[in-house]
C-alpha positions in Angstrom: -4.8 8.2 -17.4 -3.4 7.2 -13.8 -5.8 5.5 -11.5 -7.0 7.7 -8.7 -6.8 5.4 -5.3 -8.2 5.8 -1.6 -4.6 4.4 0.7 -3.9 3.1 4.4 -0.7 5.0 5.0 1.4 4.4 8.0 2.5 5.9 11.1 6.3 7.0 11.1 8.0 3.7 13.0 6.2 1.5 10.3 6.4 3.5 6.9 10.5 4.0 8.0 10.8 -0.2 8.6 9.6 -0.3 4.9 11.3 2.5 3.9 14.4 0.5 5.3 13.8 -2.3 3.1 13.8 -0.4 -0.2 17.1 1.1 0.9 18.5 -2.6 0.9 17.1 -3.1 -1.9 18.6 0.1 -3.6 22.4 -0.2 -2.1 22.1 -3.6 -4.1 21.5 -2.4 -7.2 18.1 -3.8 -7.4 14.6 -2.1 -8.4 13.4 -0.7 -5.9 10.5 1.8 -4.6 13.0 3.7 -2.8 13.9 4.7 -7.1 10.4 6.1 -7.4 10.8 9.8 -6.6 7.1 10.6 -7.1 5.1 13.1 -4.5 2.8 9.8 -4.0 5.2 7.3 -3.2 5.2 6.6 0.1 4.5 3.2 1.4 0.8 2.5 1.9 -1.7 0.2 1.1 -4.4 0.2 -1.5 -7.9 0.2 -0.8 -9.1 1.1 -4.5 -7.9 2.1 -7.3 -9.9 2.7 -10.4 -10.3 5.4 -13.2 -12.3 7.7 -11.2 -13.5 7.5 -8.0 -16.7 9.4 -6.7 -17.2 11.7 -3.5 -19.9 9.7 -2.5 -17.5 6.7 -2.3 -14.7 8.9 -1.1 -17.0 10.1 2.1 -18.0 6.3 2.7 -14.6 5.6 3.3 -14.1 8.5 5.5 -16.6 7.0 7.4 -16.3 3.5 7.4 -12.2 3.9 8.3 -11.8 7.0 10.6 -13.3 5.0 13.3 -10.7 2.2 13.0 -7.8 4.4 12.9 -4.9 3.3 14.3 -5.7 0.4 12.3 -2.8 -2.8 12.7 -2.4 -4.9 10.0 0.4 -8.3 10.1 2.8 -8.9 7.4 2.2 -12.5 6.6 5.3 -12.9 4.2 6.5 -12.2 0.5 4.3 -12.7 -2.5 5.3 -11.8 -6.4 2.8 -10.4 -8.7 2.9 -10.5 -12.4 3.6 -12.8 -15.5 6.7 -12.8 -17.8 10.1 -11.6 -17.2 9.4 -8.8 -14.6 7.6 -9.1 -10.6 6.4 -7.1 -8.3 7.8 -8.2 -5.0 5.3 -7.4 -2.0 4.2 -7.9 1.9 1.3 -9.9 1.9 -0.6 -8.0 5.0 -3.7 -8.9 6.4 -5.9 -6.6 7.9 -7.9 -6.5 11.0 -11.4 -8.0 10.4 -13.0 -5.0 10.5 -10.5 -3.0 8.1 -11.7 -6.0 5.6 -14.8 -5.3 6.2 -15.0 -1.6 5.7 -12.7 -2.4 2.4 -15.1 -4.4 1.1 -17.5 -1.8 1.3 -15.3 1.3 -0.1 -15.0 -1.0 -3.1 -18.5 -2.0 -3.6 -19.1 1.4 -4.2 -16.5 2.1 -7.1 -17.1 0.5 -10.6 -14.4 -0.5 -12.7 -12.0 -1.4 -10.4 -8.5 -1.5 -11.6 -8.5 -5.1 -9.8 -11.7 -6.5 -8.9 -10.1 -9.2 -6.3 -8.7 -7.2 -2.9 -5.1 -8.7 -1.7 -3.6 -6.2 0.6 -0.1 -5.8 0.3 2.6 -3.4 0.6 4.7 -3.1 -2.9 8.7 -3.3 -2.0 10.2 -3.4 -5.7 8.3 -3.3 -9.2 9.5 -4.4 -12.0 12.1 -6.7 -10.7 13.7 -9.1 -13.8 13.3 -12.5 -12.8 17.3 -13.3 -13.0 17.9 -10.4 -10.1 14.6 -12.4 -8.0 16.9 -14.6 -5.8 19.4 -11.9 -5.2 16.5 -9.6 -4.0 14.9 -12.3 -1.7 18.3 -12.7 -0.3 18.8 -8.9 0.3 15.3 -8.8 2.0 16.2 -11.9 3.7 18.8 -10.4 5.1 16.5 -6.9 6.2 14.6 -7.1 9.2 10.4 -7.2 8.1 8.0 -5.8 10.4 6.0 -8.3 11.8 3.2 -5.8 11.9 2.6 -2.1 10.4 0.3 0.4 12.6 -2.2 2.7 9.7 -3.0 6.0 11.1 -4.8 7.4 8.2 -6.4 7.1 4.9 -5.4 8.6 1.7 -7.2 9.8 -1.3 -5.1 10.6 -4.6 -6.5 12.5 -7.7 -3.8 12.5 -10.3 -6.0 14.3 -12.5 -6.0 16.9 -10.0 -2.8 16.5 -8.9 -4.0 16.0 -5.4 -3.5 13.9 -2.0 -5.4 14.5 0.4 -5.6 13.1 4.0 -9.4 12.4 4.3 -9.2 10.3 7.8 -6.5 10.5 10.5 -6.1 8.4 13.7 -7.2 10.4 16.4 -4.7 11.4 19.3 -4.7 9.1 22.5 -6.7 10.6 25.2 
């Protein structure tokens, strides 16, 4: 069964600079997330993710995040995930303080996380063999990265019901 997961997602300028990079990635020939064609797949990053997820911890989060909303978080560089012949290629992004914060709290609230340590990133390419690696840090190499990526709302998916929902969105300027 797919995890369900409570997301940061991004305001259009930010989700399209990522966007942009999985287009390079694509018109090179290499895995990318631009491949993925699923109703979820948009970039975002995870807060939880875990077999189920309860209301109770759901409404936290609306609560904890909605205030924080726009929320910037920095992209501090590329990191790989994963053992043997295939990587995940990712922004490392660090979040404001009190994003962290309110994170931590979300996830003390949700047993059997899918991965108990928290390292906020933003997934470019899964699945990447290890002999395309250099070409694909070339190709992003060669892509302008956002310094910085503006979250204007939070996420909840329920695969089981096949549902995503928008359960905090940044509020308008005044």
């Amino acid at each position: 069964m797919p995890d369900q997961a409570l997301e940061l997602s991004f305001e259009t300028s930010s989700a399209d600079a990522v966007v942009a990079q999985w287009e390079a990635l694509r018109t090179a020939g290499l895995p990318s997330q631009a491949d993925h064609r699923s109703m979820t797949n948009a970039p975002h990053v995870t807060l939880v993710a875990a077999v189920a997820i309860d209301a109770a911890a759901v409404s936290t989060a609306r609560e904890a995040i909605a205030p924080l909303l726009p929320a910037r978080i920095e992209v501090r560089g590329l990191v790989l995930f994963g053992q043997g012949p295939r990587v995940t290629i990712a922004h490392l992004v660090e979040p404001d303080p009190s994003v962290a914060a309110a994170a931590e709290r979300i996830r003390a609230l949700v047993p059997a996380l899918r991965h108990p340590v928290w390292t906020p990133h933003v997934t470019l390419a899964r699945r990447v063999p290890r002999r395309l690696l250099a070409q694909a840090l070339e190709v992003l190499d060669a892509t302008e990265a956002p310094r910085d990526l503006i979250c204007d709302r939070l996420r909840w998916w329920d695969p089981e019901q096949d549902l995503i929902e928008d359960v905090a969105v940044a509020r308008p300027p005044a």
